[in-house]
Structure formats: C-alpha cells, structure tokens
Backbone as numpy.savetxt, mean C-alpha at the origin, in Angstrom:
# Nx Ny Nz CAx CAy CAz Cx Cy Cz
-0.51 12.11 16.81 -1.41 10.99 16.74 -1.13 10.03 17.89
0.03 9.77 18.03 0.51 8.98 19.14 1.25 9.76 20.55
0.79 9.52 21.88 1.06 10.39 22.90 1.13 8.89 23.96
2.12 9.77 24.99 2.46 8.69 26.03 1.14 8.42 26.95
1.13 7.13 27.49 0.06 6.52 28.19 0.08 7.20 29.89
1.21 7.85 30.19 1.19 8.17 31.55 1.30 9.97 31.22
1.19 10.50 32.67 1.52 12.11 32.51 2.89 12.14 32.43
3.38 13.19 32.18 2.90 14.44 31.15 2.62 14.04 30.34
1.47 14.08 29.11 1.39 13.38 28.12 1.80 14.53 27.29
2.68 13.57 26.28 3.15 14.39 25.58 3.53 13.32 24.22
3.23 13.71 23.02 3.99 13.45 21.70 4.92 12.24 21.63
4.72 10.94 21.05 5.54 10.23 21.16 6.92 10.63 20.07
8.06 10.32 20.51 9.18 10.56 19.45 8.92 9.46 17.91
9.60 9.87 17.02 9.94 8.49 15.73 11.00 7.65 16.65
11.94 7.81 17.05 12.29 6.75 17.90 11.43 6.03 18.78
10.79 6.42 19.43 9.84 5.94 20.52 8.96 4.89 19.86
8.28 5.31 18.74 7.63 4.72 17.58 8.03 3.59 17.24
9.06 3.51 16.82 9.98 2.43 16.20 10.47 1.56 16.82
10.60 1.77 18.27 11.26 0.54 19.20 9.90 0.16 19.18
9.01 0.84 19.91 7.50 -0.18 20.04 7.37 -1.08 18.92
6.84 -0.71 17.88 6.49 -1.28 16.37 8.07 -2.09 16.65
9.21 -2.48 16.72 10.03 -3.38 16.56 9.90 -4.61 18.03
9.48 -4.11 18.55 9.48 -5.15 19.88 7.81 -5.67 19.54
6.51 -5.08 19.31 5.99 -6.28 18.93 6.13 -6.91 17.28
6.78 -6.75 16.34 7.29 -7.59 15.86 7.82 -8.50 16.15
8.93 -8.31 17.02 9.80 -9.41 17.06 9.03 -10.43 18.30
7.52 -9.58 18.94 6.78 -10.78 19.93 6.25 -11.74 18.87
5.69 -10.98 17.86 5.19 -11.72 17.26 5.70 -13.05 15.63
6.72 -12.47 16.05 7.87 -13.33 14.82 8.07 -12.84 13.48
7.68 -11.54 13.43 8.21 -10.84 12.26 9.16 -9.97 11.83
9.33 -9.87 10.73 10.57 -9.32 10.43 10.31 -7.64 11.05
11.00 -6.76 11.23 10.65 -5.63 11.68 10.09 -4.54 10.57
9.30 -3.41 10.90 8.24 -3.04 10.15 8.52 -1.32 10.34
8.29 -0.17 9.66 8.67 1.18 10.39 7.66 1.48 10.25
7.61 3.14 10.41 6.64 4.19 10.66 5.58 4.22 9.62
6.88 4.03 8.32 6.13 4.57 6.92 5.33 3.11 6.55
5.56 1.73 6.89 4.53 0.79 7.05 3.57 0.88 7.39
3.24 1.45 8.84 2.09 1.66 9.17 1.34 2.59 8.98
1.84 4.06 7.79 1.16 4.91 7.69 0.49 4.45 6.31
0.86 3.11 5.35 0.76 2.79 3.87 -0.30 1.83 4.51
-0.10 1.33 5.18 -1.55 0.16 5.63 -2.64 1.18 6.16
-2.66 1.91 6.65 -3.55 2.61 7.40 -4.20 3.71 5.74
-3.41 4.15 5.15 -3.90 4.94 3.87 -4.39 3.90 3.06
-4.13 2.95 2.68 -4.60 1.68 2.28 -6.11 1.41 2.76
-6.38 1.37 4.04 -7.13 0.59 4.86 -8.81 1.81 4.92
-8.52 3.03 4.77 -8.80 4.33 4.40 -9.33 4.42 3.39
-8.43 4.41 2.03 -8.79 3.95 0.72 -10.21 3.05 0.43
-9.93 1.85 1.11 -10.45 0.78 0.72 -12.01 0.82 1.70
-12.16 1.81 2.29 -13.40 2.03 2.87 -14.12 3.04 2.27
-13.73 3.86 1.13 -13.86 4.69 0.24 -14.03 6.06 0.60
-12.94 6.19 0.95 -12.55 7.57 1.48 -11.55 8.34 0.21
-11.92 9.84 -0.26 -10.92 10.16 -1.15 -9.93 10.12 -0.99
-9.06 10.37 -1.90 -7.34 10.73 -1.79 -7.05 11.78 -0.51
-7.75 13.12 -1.06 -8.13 14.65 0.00 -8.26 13.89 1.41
-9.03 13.32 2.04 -9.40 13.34 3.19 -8.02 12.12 3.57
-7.43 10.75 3.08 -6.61 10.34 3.42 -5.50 11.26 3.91
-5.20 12.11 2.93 -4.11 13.32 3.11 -4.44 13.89 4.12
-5.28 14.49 4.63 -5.66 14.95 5.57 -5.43 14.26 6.93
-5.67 12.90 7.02 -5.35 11.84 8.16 -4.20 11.80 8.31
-3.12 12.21 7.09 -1.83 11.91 7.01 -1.16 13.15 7.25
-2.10 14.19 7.60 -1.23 15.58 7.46 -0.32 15.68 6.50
-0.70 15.59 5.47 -0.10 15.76 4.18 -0.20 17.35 3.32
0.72 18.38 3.41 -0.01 19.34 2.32 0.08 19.21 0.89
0.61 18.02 0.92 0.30 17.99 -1.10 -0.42 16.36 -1.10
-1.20 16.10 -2.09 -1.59 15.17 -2.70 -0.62 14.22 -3.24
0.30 14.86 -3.76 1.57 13.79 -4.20 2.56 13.21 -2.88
2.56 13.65 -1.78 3.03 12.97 -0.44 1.91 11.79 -0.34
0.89 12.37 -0.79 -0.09 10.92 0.27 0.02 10.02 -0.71
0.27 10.30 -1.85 0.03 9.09 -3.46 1.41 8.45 -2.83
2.22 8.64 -2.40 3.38 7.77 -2.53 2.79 6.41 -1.19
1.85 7.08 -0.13 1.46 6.21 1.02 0.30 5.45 0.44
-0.41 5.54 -0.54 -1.89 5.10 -0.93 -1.49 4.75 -2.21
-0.64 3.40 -2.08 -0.26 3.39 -3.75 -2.05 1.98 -4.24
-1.44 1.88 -5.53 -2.71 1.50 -6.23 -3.18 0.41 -5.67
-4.39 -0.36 -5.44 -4.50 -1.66 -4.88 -5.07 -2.47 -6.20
-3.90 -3.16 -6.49 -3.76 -4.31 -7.92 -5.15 -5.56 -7.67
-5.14 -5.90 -6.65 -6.57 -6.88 -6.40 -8.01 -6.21 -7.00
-8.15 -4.56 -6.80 -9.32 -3.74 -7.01 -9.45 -3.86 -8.56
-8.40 -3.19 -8.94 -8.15 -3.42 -10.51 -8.60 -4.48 -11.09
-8.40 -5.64 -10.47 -7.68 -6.93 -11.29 -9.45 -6.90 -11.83
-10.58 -6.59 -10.88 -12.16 -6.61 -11.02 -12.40 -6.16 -11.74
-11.97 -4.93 -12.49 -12.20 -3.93 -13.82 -11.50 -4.42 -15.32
-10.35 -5.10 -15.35 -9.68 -5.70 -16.51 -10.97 -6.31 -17.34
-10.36 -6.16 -18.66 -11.38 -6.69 -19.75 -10.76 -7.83 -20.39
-11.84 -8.70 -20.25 -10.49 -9.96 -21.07 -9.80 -9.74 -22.38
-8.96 -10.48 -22.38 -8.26 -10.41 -23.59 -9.01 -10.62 -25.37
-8.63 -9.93 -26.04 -9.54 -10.21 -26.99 -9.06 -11.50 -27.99
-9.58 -12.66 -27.84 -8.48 -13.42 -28.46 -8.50 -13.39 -30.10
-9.48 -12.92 -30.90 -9.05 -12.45 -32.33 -8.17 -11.24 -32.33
-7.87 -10.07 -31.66 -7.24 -8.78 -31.76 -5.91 -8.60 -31.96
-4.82 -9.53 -31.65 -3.61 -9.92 -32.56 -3.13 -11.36 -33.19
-3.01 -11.33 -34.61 -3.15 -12.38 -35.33 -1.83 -12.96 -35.37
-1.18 -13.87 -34.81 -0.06 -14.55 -34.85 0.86 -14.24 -33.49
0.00 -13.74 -32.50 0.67 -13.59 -31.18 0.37 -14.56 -30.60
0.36 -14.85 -29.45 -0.17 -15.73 -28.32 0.50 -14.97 -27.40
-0.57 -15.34 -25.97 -0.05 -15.27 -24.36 0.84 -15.56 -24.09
1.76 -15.60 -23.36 2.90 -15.63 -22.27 2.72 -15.46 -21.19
2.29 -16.37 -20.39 2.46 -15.63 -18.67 3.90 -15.24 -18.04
3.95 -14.18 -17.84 4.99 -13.59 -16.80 5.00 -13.54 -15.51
6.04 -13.61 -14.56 6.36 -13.47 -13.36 6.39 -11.32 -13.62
5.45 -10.91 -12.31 6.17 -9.58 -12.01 5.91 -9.18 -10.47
6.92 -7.88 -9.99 6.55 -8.57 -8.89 5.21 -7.86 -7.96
4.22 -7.71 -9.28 2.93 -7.54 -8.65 1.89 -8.77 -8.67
2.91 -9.81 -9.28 1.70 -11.25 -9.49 1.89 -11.35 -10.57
0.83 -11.63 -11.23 1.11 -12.76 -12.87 0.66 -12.19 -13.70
1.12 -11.87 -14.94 0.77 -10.55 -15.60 0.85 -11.23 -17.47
0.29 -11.00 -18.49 0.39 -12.19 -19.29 1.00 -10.31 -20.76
1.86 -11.03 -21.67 2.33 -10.50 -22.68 1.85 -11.18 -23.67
1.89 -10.15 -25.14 1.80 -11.15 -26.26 3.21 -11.36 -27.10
3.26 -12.43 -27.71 4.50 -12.67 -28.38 4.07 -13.44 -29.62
4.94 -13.06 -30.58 4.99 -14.05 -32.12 5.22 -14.90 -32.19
4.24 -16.21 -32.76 4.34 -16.80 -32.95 4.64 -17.73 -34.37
C-alpha cells in the first residue's frame, strides 16, 4: 500500500512506517500513534461509508473476517441512534444509576 516516493520504488518497511507516522506526530503535538492506528481509523472510516465487513477485509488483506473485526470494532455513537428508551414502568422498585464506562455513560438499574 505504501511505496517509496523516489526510484527504485519499492515497499515501504513497518519500520519505515512508524518513524514517518512518529515524526508527524510529534510535528504536530501528539502523542505517537502505530500502524495498527491507522489501519482501525481507516476500517472505521470504510465502515462508516457503508462498506461491508468482506470488502473492508479485503482493503486490509485480511483472510479471515475475525482479523478485520478486531480493526473495525463497533462504532458506539451509531448504536447510541438505535437504543430504545428505557421503559420506566418495566422494573418496579429499581431506579437509574448513571455509570462511568470507558465507552461513555452508560445507566444500570438498582434497588431501591
């Protein structure tokens, strides 16, 4: 996917990769970022243009479906659009709790 800008062109290394991706980080003031970052934003970015799982894998040269699920994990914002509210008669002597998790704010029931 990535090949050098001058001749011979040839195949960039994962080292080669990784100093680039770390030097503009650090132009740009961030913490440093690897390979497998930019292959989860890019399967992400893929995803979210509605492309299947199959063809992401495919971008990813992936031969199993379960390699690319670990790069295309779920996007919790998409979801959050499908949730059904809570039913507030459906447990009698519970109430809400909001929780900290560390996908955002996530609510439990508890006895009251």
């Amino acid at each position: 996917m990535f090949v050098t800008a001058r001749a011979p062109y040839q195949a960039l290394t994962g080292t080669c990769i990784r100093a680039i991706t770390g030097r503009a980080c650090d132009r740009a003031g961030l913490s440093r970022l690897g390979a497998h970052r930019l292959r989860h934003s890019l399967a992400t970015a893929i995803l979210r243009a509605g492309a299947p799982l199959p063809e992401v894998g495919q971008v990813l040269r992936h031969r199993s479906q379960l390699s690319t699920a670990v790069y295309a994990k779920v996007d919790h914002a998409a979801l959050r659009t499908l949730a059904q509210p809570w039913p507030e008669g459906g447990l009698r002597g519970f109430t809400r709790v909001p929780l900290r998790t560390p996908s955002g704010l996530a609510c439990r029931a508890r006895r009251v």
